[in-house]
C-alpha positions as CSV (number, residue, x, y, z in Angstrom):
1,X,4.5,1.2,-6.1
2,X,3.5,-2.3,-6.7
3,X,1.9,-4.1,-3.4
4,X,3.0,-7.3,-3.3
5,X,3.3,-8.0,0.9
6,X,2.0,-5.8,4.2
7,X,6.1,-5.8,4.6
8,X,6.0,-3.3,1.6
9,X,5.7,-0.4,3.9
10,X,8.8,-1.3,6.1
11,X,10.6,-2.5,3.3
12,X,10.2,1.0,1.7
13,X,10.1,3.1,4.6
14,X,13.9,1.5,5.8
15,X,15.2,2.3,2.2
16,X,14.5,5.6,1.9
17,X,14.8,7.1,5.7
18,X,17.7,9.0,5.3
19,X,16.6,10.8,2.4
20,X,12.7,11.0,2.7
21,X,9.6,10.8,5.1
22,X,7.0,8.7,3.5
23,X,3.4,9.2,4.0
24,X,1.0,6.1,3.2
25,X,-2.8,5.5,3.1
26,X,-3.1,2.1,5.0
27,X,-6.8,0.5,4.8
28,X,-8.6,-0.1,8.5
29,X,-7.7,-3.9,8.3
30,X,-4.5,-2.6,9.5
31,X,-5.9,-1.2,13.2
32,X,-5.0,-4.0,14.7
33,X,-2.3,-4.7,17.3
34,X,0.6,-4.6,16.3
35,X,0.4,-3.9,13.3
36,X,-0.9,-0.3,13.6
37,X,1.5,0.9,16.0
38,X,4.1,-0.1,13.2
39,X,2.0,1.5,10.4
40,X,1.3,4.8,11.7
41,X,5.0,4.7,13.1
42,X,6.1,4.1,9.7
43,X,3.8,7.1,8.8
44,X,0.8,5.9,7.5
45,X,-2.7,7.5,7.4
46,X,-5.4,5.0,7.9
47,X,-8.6,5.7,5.4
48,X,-12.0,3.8,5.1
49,X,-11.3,2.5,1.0
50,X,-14.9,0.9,0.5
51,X,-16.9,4.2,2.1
52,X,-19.4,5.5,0.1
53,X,-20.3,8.7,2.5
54,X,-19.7,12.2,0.4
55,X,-18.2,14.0,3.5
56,X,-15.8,11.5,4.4
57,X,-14.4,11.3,0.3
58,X,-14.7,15.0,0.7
59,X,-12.6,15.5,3.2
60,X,-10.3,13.3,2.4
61,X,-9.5,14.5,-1.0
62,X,-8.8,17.7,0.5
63,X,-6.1,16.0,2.9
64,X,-4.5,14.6,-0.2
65,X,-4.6,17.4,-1.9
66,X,-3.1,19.8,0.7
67,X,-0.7,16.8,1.5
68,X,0.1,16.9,-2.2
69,X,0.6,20.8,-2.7
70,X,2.6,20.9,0.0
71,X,5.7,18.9,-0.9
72,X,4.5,15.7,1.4
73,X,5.7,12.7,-0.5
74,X,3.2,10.1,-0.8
75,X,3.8,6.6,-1.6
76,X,0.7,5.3,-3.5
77,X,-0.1,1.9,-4.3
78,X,-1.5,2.1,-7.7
79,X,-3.4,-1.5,-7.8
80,X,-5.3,-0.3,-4.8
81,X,-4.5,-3.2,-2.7
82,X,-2.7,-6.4,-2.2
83,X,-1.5,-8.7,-5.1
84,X,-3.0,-11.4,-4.9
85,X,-1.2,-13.6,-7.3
86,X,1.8,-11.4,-7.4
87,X,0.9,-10.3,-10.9
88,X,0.2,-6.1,-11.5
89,X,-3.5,-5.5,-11.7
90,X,-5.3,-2.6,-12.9
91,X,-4.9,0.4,-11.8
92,X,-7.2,2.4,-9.2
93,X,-7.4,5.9,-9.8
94,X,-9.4,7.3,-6.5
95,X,-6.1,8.4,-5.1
96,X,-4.3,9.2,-8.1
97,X,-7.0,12.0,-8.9
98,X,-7.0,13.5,-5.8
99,X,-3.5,14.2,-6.1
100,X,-4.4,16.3,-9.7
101,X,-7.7,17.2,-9.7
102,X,-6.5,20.6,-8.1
103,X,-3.2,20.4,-9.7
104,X,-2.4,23.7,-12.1
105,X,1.0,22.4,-13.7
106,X,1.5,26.2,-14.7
107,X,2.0,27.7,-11.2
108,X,1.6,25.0,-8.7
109,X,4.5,22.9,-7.1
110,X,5.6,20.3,-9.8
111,X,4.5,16.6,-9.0
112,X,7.3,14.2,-9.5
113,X,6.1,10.5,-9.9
114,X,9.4,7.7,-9.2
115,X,7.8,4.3,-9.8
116,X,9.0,1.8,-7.7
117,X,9.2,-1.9,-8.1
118,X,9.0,-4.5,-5.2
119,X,9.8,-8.0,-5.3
120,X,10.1,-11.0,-3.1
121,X,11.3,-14.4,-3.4
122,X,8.3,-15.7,-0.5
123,X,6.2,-13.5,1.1
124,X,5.1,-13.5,4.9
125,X,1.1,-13.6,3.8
126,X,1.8,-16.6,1.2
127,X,-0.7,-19.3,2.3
128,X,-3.4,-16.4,3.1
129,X,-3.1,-15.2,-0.3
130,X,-3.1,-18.7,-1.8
131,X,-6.7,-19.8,-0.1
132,X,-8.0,-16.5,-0.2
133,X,-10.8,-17.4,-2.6
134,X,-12.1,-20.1,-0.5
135,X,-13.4,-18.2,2.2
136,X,-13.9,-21.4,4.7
137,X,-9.4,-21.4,4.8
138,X,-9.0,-18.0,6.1
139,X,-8.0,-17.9,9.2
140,X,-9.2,-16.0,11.9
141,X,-8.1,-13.4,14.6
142,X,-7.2,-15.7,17.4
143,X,-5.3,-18.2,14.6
144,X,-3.5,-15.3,12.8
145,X,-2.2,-14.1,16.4
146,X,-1.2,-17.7,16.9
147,X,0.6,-17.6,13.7
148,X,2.3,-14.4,15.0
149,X,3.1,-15.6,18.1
150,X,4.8,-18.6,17.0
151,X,6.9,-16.9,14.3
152,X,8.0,-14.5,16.9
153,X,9.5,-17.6,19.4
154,X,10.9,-19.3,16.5
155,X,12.6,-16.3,15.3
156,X,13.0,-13.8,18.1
157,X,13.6,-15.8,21.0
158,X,16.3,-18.1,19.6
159,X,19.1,-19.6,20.8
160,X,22.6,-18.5,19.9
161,X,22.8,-22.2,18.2
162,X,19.3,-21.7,16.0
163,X,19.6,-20.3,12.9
164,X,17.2,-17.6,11.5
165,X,14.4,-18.8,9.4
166,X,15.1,-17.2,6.1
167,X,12.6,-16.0,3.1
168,X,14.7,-15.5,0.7
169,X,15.4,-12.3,-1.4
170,X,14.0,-9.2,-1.4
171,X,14.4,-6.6,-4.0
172,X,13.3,-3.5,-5.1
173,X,14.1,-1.1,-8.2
174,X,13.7,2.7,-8.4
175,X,12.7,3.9,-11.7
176,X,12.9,7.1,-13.6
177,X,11.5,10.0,-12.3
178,X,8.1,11.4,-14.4
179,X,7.4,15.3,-13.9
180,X,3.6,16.3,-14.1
181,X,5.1,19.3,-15.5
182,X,6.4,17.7,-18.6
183,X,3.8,15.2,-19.3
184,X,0.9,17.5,-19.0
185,X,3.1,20.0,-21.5
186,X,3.8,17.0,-23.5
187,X,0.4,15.6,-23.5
188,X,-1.6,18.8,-23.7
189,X,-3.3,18.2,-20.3
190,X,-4.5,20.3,-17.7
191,X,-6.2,18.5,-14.5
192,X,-7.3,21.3,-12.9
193,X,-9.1,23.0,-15.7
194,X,-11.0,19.8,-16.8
195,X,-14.6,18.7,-16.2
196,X,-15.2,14.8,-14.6
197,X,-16.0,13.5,-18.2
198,X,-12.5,15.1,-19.6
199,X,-10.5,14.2,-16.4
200,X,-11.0,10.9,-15.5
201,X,-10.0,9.4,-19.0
202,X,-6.6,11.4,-18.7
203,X,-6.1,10.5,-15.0
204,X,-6.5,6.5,-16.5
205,X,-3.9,7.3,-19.2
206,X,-1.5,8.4,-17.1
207,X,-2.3,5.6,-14.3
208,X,-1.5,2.8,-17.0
209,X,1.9,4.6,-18.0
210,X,2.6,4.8,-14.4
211,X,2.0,1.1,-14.0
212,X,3.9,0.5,-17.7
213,X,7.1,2.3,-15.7
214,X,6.2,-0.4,-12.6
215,X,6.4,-3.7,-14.8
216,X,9.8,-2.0,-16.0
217,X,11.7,-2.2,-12.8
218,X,10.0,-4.7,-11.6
219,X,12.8,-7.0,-10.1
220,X,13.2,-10.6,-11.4
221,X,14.4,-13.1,-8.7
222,X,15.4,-16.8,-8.3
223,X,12.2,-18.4,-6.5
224,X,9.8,-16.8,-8.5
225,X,11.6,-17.9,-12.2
226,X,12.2,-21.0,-11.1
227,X,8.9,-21.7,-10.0
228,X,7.7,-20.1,-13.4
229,X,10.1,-22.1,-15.5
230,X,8.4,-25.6,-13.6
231,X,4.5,-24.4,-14.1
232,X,5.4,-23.9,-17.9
233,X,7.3,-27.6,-17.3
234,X,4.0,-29.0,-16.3
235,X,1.9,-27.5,-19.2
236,X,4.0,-29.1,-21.9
């Protein structure tokens, strides 16, 4: 998937509850009332993404990969982390290879990618995301927990005469399905059976069709092509 709010994981999770469990790898920012009740509710995994320590990417990798092998269907945010201009960025590859570094497309269970493509017309983090270069506008505990609070009394705890405050759309597309079966048959690849130097270049190659299937069914909404069609205004 593309990661364009924190309400991706809810978003995704209510979509697809009657047909699928989802499994996630949240980063620690998350661990933070109550946002990781919510999280690990929605069945998340929380994982240490800047740690350097061999044990710890050791054992992890094997969680994947028995996660993987075993039919658990992982949703996998390809960019590695939040959007911060709402554009795809590169891909990340660390979780992708766990998934087939161990993965024999000959006898193991096939691995089925379905990209998914997530769109809003405003998103709940949208000032945060806007200053979050200038590191003297980021707000901090106590002010985000005001923030919270205060959305919560203006849209929990309303009257019967208040309207909702409303965000606008929120869309998302389900591509076509992509079998690891087929593409390394197609492709000539085999994960499991390739040294680090052979691997990694394949594992990118796949990532960046992955992320070609993502700007696919990406959904296009009002807000965001109006707001384009005025910034392209300006620059004439």
């Amino acid at each position: 998937m593309n990661h364009r709010s924190n309400m991706d994981y809810v978003l995704i999770s209510y979509l697809v509850a009657e047909r699928v469990a989802l499994s996630y790898a949240a980063g620690e920012w998350a661990r933070v009332f109550p946002l990781e009740s919510l999280i690990r509710a929605l069945g998340a995994f929380f994982v240490r993404r800047d740690s350097r320590n061999p044990l710890y990417r050791k054992v992890l990798e094997r969680y994947v990969n028995m996660a993987t092998q075993n039919g658990v269907c992982q949703a996998v945010f390809l960019e590695g982390g939040l959007s911060r201009d709402g554009a795809l960025a590169d891909p990340k590859i660390g979780f992708l290879d766990y998934m087939l570094r161990q993965y024999d497309y000959k006898s193991d269970r096939n691995i089925v990618f379905v990209p998914v493509g997530i769109n809003y017309d405003h998103v709940l983090e949208d000032e945060n995301l806007i200053d979050w270069d200038n590191k003297s506008k980021r707000l901090s505990k106590g002010q985000h927990f005001g923030k919270f609070w205060r959305w919560l009394r203006q849209n929990l705890f309303v009257s019967s005469r208040t309207r909702w405050q409303r965000f606008g759309y929120a869309s998302v597309n389900f591509g076509l399905p992509i079998s690891m079966r087929e593409y390394c048959e197609n492709n000539t690849v085999d994960f499991k059976h390739s040294d680090k130097e052979e691997r990694i270049p394949k594992v990118f190659e796949l990532a960046n069709e992955l992320m070609d299937a993502l700007r696919f069914v990406l959904p296009i909404l009002p807000v965001p092509v109006i707001a384009a069609v005025f910034a392209s205004s300006e620059r004439k």
